[in-house]
Structure formats: C-alpha cells, structure tokens
C-alpha positions in Angstrom: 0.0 0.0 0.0 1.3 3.3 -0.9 -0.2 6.6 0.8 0.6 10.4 0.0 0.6 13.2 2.4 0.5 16.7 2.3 1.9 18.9 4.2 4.2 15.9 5.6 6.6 17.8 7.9 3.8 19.2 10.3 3.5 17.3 13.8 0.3 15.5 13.0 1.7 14.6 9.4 5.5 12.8 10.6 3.4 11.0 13.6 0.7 9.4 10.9 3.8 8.8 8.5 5.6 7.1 11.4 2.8 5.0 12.7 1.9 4.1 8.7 5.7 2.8 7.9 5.7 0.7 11.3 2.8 -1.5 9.5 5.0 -1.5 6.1 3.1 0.8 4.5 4.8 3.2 1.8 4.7 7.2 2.8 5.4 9.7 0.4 5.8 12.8 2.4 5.2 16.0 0.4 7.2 19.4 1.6 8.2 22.2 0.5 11.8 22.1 1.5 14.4 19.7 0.8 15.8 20.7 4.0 12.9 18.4 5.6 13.8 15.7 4.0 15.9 14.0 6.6 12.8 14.5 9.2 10.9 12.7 6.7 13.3 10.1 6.5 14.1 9.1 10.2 10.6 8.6 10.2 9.9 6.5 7.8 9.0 8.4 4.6 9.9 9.3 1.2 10.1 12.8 0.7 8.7 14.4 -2.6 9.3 18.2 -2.6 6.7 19.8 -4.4 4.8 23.0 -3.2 1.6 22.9 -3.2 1.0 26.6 -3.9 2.7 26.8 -7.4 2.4 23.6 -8.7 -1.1 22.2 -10.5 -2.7 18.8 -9.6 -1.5 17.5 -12.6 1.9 18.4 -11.9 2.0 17.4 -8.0 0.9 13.7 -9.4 3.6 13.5 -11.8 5.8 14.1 -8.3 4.2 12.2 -6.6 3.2 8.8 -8.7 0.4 6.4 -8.4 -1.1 6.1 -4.9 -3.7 3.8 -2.8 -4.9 6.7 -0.7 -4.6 10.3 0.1 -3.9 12.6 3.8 -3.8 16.3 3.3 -2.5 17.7 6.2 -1.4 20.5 4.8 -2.2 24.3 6.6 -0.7 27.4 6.3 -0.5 28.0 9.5 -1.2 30.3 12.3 1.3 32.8 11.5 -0.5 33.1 8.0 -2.6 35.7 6.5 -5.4 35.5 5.3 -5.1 34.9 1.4 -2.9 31.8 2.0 -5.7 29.8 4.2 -7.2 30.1 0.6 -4.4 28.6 -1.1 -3.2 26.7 1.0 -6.2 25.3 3.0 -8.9 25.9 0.1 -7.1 25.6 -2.9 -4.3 23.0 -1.7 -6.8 20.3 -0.9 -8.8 21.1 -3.7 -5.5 20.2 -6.2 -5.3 16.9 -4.0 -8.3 15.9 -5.0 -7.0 15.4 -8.3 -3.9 14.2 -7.5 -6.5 11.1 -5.7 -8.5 10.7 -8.9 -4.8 10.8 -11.4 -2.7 8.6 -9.0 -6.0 6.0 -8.8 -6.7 6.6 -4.6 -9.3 5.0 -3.5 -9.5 6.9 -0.3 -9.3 10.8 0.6 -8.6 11.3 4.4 -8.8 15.2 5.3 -7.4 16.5 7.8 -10.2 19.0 8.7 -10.8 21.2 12.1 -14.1 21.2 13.8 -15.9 24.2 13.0 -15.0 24.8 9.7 -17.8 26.1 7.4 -17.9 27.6 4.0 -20.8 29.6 5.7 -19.1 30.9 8.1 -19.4 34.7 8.9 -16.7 37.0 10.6 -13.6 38.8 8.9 -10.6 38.1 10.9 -8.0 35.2 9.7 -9.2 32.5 11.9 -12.5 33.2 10.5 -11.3 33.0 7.1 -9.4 29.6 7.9 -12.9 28.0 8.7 -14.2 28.9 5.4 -11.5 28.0 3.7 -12.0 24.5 5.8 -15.2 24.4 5.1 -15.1 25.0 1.5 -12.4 22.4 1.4 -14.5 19.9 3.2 -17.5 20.7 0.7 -15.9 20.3 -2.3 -14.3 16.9 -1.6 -17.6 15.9 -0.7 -19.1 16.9 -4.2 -15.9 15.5 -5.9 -17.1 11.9 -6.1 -13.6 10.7 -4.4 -14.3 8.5 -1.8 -13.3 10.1 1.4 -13.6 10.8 5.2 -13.4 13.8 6.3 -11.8 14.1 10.0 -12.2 17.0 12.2 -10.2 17.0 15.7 -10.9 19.7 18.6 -8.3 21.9 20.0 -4.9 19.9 19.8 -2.2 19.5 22.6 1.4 18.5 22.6 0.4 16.1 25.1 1.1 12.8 25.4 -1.0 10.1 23.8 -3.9 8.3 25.6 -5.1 5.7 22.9 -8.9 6.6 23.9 -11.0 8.8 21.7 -14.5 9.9 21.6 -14.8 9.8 16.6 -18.5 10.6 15.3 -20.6 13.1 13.8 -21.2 14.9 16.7 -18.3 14.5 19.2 -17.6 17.2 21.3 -14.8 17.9 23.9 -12.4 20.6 24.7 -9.0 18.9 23.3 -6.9 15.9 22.0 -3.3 15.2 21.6 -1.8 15.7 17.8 -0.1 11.8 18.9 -3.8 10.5 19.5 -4.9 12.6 16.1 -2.4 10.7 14.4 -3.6 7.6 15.5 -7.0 7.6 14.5 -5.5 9.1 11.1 -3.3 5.9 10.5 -6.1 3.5 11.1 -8.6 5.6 8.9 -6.0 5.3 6.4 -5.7 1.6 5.9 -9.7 1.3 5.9 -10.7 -1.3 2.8 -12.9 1.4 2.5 -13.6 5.3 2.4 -16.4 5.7 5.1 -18.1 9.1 2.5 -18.5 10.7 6.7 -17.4 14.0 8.3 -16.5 13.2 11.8 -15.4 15.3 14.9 -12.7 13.6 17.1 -12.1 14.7 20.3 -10.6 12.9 23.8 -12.8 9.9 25.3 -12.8 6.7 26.2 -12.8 3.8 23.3 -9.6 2.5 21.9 -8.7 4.6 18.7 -8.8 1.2 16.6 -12.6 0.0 18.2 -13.6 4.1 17.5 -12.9 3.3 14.4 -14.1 0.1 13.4 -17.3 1.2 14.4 -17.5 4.4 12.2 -16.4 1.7 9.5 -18.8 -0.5 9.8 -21.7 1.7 10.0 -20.9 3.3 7.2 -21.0 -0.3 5.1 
C-alpha cells in the first residue's frame, strides 16, 4: 500500500507517516523544503518536494506517482494571512483531490478542524481559515472521491492516551496531535472510504474500536 501526504513535515503529518511505515506501508511525504527531507526520512517516509501553492494537480501527481490513498495535512499556519488559508487550505486540498483521482486513490482522508464552514461569517484570519475549511470539506464531498473527512478539537502536545470519543457529533475541549495521528493511521488503511465527516475529540474507546465502528456503519 502506498499513501501520499500533504503537508508531511507538520507534527500531526511525521506522527501518521511514522505510525503508517511501522505497518509497512509506503509514505510519500510532500514538503516544500528539501531541507525536511531527513525529518521525513528518520521517520519512515519518502520525501517528494513539491509545493503545493505553485504547482497544478497535474503536476504534483507526476511528483508524486500512483497512490492507494490520500492525507492532506497540509495548513498554512497560524502565523498566515489570510489569502494563504485560501491557497493553501482551500485551494491546496482542492488540487489533492485530483492528485487522488490521477494517481488511482481510492480513499481521501482530510485533515479538517471542527468548525470549519464555507458559511461561516466574521472577517478576521481565523475566520477566514474555517471557510476555507469548510469549502475544502465541501468540495471533496461533491468531488465523487471516496473520502472521510476528520475533524479534531483543540490539539495539545500532550502525550497520547489511545482513547478517543470519533462521530458526527463528538464534542470535547482537546486531543493530543499523537492521539490525532492515530486515528488518522487507522482511517487510512480502511478497505474502504467511510463518505463521513467526523469530529474527534478525547474519550474513552480504543482509537482502533472508534474506528471500526464508524467503519462499519458506514457499510
């Protein structure tokens, strides 16, 4: 099985690329720099630099080859402005989408953030950053990729807890980007895109029964 991710050198990213290799799985780990390359590596990964802003999806799936599924993980980050959570957030995940259909995924696992809304009103950046999401989230819904569309809480630098609370309507105040990770791996090797947008927060059910469950309800 071979997997692409965007936006492979953020935390959430080389923790789900780390986790993935441990099983066997092939990673390659888009960046922007080469100078992430050796992160990439010691985890596991193959880096592909290709930036997401400039290049086409035609042109990030000649980087990036044929692929079994797709994580973007991608952001541009809280130190952004406000017209690169639209080409970054927006537009980024929107060009994955083709890179999924051209490289043959079967399966495209967002990375999304709870909240996000194309609706949503307000003009400050972290209100533009939902829309973006939101948009994102929309579109990859109308795409006809299969997908699931994950969408964690607050995240922490703490340690993992292997115990998650994954549906439709989860709701908590935070989660651990280790614990995001997680659930990300195992939604990644799926048989199957679940077609569901799902909040993830802290609970209590093993990350690999939360989601088996969503899994199976969604057959």
């Amino acid at each position: 099985m071979r997997i692409a991710i965007a936006g492979g050198h953020g935390t959430v990213a080389m923790e789900t690329t780390r986790l993935l290799t441990q099983r066997g799985i092939e990673v390659a780990s888009v960046i922007r720099k080469a100078s992430q390359a050796g992160d990439i590596e010691a985890v596991g990964g193959q880096p592909i630099v290709a930036d997401l802003e400039s290049l086409d999806g035609a042109e990030l799936t000649e980087a990036i080859g044929t692929v079994d599924a797709v994580l973007f993980a991608a952001g541009a980050g809280p130190g952004s402005g406000a017209e690169r959570k639209q080409t970054v957030d927006h537009d980024g995940a929107v060009k994955f989408i083709e890179v999924a259909r051209r490289g043959g995924a079967g399966h495209y696992v967002m990375l999304g953030s709870m909240g996000a809304d194309p609706d949503h009103e307000g003009d400050d950046v972290f209100d533009v950053y939902l829309r973006a999401k939101g948009a994102a989230d929309r579109d990859l819904r109308a795409s006809g990729v299969g997908y699931t569309i994950v969408r964690p809480t607050r995240l922490t630098d703490d340690d993992p807890v292997g115990v998650v609370e994954l549906s439709a309507d989860a709701s908590g105040d935070a989660i651990s980007r280790a614990d995001v990770a997680a659930v990300l791996a195992e939604v990644l090797v799926l048989d199957e895109p679940t077609n569901e947008t799902l909040q993830l927060t802290a609970g209590t059910t093993p990350v690999d029964q939360a989601v088996e469950v969503i899994a199976t309800g969604s057959r």
